[in-house]
ROVO-112145 format. One line per field, with one value per residue: residue number from 1; x, y, z of N, C-alpha, C in turn. Coordinates in nm, 2 decimals, padded with zeros to 4 digits. Example, Ala and Ser with C-alpha at 12.3 -4.5 7.8 and 13.67 -1.06 7.14 Angstrom:
<nodes>
num: (1_2)
nu: (01.32_01.28)
nv: (-00.57_-00.22)
nw: (00.78_00.71)
cau: (01.23_01.37)
cav: (-00.45_-00.11)
caw: (00.78_00.71)
cu: (01.32_01.29)
cv: (-00.33_00.00)
cw: (00.78_00.79)
</nodes>
This chain:
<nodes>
num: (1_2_3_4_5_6_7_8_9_10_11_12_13_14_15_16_17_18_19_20_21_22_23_24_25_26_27_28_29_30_31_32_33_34_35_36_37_38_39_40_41_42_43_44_45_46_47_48_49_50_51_52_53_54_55_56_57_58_59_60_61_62_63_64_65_66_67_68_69_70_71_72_73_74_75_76_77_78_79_80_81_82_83_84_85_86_87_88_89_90_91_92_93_94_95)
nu: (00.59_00.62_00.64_00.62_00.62_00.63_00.79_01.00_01.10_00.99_01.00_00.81_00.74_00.45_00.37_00.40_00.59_00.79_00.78_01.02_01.19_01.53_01.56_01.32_01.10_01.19_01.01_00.74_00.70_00.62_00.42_00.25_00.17_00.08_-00.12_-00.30_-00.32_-00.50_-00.72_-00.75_-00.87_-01.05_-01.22_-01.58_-01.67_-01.75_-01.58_-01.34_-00.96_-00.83_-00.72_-00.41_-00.33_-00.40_-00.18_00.03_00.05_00.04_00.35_00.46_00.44_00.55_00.83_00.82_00.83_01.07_01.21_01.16_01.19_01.46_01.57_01.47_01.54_01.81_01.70_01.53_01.26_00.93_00.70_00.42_00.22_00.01_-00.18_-00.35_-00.28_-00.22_-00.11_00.01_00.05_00.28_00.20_00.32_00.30_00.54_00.78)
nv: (01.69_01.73_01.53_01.36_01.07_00.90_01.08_01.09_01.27_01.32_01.31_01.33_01.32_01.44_01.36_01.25_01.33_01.40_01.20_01.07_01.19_01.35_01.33_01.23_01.01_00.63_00.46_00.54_00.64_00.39_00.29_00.54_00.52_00.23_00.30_00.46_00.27_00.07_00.22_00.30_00.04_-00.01_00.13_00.27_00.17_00.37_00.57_00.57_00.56_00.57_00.33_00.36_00.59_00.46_00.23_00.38_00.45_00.19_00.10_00.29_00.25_-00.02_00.06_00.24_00.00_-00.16_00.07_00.07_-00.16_-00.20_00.04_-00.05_-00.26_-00.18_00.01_-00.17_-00.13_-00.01_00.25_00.18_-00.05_-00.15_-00.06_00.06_00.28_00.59_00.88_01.01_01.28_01.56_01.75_01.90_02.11_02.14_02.42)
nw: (00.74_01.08_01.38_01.67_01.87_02.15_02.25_02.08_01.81_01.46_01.11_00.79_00.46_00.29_00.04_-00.25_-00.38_-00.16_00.02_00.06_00.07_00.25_00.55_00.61_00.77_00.73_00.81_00.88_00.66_00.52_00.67_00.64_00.34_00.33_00.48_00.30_00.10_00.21_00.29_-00.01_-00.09_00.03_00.01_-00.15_-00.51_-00.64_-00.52_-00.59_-00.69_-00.99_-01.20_-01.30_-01.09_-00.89_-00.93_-00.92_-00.66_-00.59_-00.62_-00.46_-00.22_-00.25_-00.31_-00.04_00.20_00.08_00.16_00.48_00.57_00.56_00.69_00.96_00.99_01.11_01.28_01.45_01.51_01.50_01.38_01.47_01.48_01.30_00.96_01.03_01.23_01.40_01.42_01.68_01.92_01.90_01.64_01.35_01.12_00.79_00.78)
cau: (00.52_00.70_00.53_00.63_00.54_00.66_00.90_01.10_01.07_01.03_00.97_00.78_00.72_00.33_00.32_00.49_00.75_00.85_00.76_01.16_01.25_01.59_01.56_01.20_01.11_01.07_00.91_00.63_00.62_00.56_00.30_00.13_00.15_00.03_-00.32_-00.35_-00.39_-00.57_-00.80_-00.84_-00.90_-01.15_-01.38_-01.63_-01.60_-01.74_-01.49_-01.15_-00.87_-00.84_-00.63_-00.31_-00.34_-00.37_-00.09_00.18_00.07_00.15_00.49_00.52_00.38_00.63_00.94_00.85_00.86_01.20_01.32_01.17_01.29_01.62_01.57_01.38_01.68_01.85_01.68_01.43_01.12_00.79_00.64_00.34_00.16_-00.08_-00.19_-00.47_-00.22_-00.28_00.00_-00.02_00.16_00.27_00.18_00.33_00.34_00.67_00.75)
cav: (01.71_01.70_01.46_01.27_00.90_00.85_01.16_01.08_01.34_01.24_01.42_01.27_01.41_01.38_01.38_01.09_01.42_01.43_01.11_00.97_01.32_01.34_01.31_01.17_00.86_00.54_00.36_00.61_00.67_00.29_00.32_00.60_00.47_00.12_00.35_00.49_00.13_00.03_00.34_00.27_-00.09_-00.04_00.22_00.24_00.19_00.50_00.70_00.52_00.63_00.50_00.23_00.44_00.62_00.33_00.15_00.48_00.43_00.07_00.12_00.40_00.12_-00.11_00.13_00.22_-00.12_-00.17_00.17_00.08_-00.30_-00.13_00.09_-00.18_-00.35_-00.10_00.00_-00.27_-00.10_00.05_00.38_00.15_-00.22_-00.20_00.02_00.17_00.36_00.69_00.97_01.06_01.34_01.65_01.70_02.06_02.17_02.18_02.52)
caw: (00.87_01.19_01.47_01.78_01.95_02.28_02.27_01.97_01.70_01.30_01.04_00.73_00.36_00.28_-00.08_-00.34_-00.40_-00.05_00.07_00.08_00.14_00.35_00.66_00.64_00.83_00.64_00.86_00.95_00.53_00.48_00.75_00.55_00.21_00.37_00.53_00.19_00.04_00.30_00.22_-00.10_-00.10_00.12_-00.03_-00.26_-00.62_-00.73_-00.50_-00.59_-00.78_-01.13_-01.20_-01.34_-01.02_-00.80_-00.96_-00.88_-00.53_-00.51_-00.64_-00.41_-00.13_-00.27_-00.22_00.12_00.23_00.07_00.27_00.59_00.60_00.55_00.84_01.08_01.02_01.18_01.42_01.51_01.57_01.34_01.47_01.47_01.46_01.17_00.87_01.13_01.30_01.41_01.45_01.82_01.99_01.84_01.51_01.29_00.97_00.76_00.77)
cu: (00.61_00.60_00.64_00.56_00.66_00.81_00.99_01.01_01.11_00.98_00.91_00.71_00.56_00.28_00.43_00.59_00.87_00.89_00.94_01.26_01.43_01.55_01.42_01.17_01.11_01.02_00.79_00.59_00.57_00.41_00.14_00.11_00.08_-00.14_-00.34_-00.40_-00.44_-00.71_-00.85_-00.92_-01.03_-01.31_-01.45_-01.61_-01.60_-01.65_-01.34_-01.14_-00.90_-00.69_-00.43_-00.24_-00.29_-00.14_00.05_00.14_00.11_00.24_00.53_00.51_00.51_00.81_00.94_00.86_01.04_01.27_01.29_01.16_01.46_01.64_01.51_01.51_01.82_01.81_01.58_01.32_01.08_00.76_00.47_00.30_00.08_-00.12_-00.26_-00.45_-00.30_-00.14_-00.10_00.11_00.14_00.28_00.24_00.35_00.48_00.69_00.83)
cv: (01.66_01.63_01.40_01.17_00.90_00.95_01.17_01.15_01.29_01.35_01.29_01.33_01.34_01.39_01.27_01.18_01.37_01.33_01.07_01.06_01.30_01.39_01.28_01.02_00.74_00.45_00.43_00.66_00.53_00.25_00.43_00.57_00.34_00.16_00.37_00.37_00.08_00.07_00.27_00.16_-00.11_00.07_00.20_00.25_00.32_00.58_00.65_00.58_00.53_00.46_00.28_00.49_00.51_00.25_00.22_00.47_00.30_00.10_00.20_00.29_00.04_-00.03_00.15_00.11_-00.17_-00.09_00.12_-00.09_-00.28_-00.07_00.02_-00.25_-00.31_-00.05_-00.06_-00.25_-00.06_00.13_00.30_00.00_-00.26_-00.06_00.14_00.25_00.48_00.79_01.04_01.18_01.47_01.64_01.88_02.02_02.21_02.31_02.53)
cw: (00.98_01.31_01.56_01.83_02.03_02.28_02.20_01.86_01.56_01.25_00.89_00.58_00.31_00.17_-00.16_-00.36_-00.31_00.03_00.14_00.06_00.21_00.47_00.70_00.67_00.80_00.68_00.87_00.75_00.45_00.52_00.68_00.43_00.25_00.42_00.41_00.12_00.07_00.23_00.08_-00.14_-00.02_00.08_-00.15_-00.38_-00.67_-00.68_-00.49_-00.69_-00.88_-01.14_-01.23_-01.17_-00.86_-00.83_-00.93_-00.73_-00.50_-00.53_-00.56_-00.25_-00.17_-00.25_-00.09_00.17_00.24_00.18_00.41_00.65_00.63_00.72_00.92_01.11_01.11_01.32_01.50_01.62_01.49_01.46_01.52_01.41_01.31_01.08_00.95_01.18_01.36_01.47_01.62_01.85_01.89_01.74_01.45_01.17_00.90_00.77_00.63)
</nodes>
């Protein structure tokens, strides 16, 4: 998905394939793997993933972190403050 915040264009892969994609953001995929656990941590039992499931998203949670401490480090800013985010701006479809 391609999107923009405050005029700067990213691009961000929305599936655990894509996720660490080239040229995909990894701060803005730490950000969405961080809502997703958010997400599930917060819903009811009957509509959570099963533990298997769960457990490839942390790891996938625990990589982005690594990538976008890396990039933070770099360029010392997050597309966003907390998991609650919300992608603003233009939003498209990979083509």
């Amino acid at each position: 998905m391609d999107l923009s915040q405050g005029g700067k264009p990213s691009r961000i892969g929305l599936s655990a394939s894509n996720i660490f994609a080239s040229g995909s953001d990894s701060q803005w995929a730490y950000a969405l793997t961080l809502a997703r656990a958010d997400h599930y941590l917060k819903s009811p039992k009957h509509s959570r993933e099963i533990m298997p499931e769960f457990k490839s998203d942390w790891a996938l949670l625990e990589a982005a972190r690594v990538n976008s401490a890396t990039s933070t480090a770099a360029n010392n800013n997050l597309p966003c403050s907390s998991a609650r985010c919300t992608a603003t701006g233009n939003l498209h479809q990979y083509r």
